[in-house]
N, C-alpha and C positions, 0 to 999 in steps of 0.2 A: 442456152438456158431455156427451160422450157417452162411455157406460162403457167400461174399457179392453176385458171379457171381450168386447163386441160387436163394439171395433175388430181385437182377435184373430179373431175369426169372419171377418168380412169380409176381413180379411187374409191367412186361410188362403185360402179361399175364391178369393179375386179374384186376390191374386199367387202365393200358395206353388201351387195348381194349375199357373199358366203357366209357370212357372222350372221343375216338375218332369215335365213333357210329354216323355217318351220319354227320361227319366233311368234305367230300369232296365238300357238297354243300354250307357250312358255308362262309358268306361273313364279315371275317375280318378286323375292322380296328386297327390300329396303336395300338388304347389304347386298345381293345378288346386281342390284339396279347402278349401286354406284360401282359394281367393281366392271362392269360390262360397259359403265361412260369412261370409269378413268382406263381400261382396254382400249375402247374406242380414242380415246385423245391420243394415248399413246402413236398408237397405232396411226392418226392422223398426222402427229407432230412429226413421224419418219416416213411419209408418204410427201410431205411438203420439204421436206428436211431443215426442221425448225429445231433445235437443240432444247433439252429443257435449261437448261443454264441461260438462255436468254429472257426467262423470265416476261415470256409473253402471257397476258391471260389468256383466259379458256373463252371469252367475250370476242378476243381479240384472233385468234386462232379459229373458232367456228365462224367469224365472220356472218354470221345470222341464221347459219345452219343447225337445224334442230339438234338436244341431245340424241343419245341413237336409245336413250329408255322411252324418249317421248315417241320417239317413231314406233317402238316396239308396243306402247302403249292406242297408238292410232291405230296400224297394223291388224292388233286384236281386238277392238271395236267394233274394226270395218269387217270382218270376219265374223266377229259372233252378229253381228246384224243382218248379214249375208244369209249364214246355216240359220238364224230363229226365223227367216222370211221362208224356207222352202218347205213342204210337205213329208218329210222325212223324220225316222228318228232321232237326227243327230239334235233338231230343235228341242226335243223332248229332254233331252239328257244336256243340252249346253248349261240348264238354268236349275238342274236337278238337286238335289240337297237329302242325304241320306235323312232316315228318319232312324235309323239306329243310336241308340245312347252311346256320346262319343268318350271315349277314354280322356281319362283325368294331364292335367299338363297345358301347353301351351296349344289352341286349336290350331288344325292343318291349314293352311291354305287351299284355300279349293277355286278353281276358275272362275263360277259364279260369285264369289265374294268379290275375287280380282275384277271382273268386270262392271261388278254395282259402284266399287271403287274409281273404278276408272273413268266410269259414268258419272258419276254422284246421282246414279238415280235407283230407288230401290221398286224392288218388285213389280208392281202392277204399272205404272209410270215407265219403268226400263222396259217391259214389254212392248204395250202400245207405242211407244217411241221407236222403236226396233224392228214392228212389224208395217208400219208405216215407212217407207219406204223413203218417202220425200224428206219426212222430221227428221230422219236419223242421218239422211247424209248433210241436210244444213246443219243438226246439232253436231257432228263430226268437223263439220267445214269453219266451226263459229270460232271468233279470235282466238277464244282462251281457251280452243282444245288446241290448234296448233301453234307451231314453236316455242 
């Protein structure tokens, strides 16, 4: 029988890597986010090989292990913090916001939104926190952004 803490290693390791290959740019909505955790559980429950007819929670089953939308939401913090500290264009455009009149309907998501979101911090406050180097890894490290 092999120990569960090894099949978590190998687990992160072999699938959570794959699933999260170039997720820091991924712009997530609502239903995108639960259907990529109940993936994920899945996906954990036949890695452990827990059956779902046993009626374990999702508490009980991640064992203190973040959602994988939470990871995916740190992942792209720690990222767009990264590119608005460096001297290149990519800063210029992470926070950019067309000025063209947007067509009628429901608005796009756009990455900038996703990240004032994910922040709760808008505009001139998410900058200065961002290009501050030290603020933005303690505001990323603080209880209630992880797990």
């Amino acid at each position: 029988m092999i120990a569960r803490s090894t099949k978590l290693k190998v687990f992160k390791t072999c699938v959570e890597t794959i699933l999260l290959y170039g997720s820091e740019s991924w712009t997530l909505t609502k239903t995108l986010s639960k259907k990529i955790d109940g993936n994920y559980t899945r996906l954990l429950r036949a890695a452990l090989n827990i059956s779902w007819k046993r009626h374990m929670t999702n508490k009980q089953l991640y064992g203190g292990m973040p959602y994988i939308s939470k990871v995916i939401r740190n992942r792209r913090l720690a990222l767009a913090g990264h590119v608005m500290r460096h001297e290149e264009v990519a800063n210029m455009v992470l926070l950019w916001q067309p000025d063209a009149k947007r067509r009628s309907g429901r608005p796009t998501l756009t990455l900038k939104k996703l990240i004032e979101d994910d922040a709760g911090l808008m505009g001139n406050d998410l900058i200065a926190t961002m290009l501050d180097r030290s603020a933005w890894k303690n505001f990323m490290m603080s209880p209630t952004r992880l797990g």
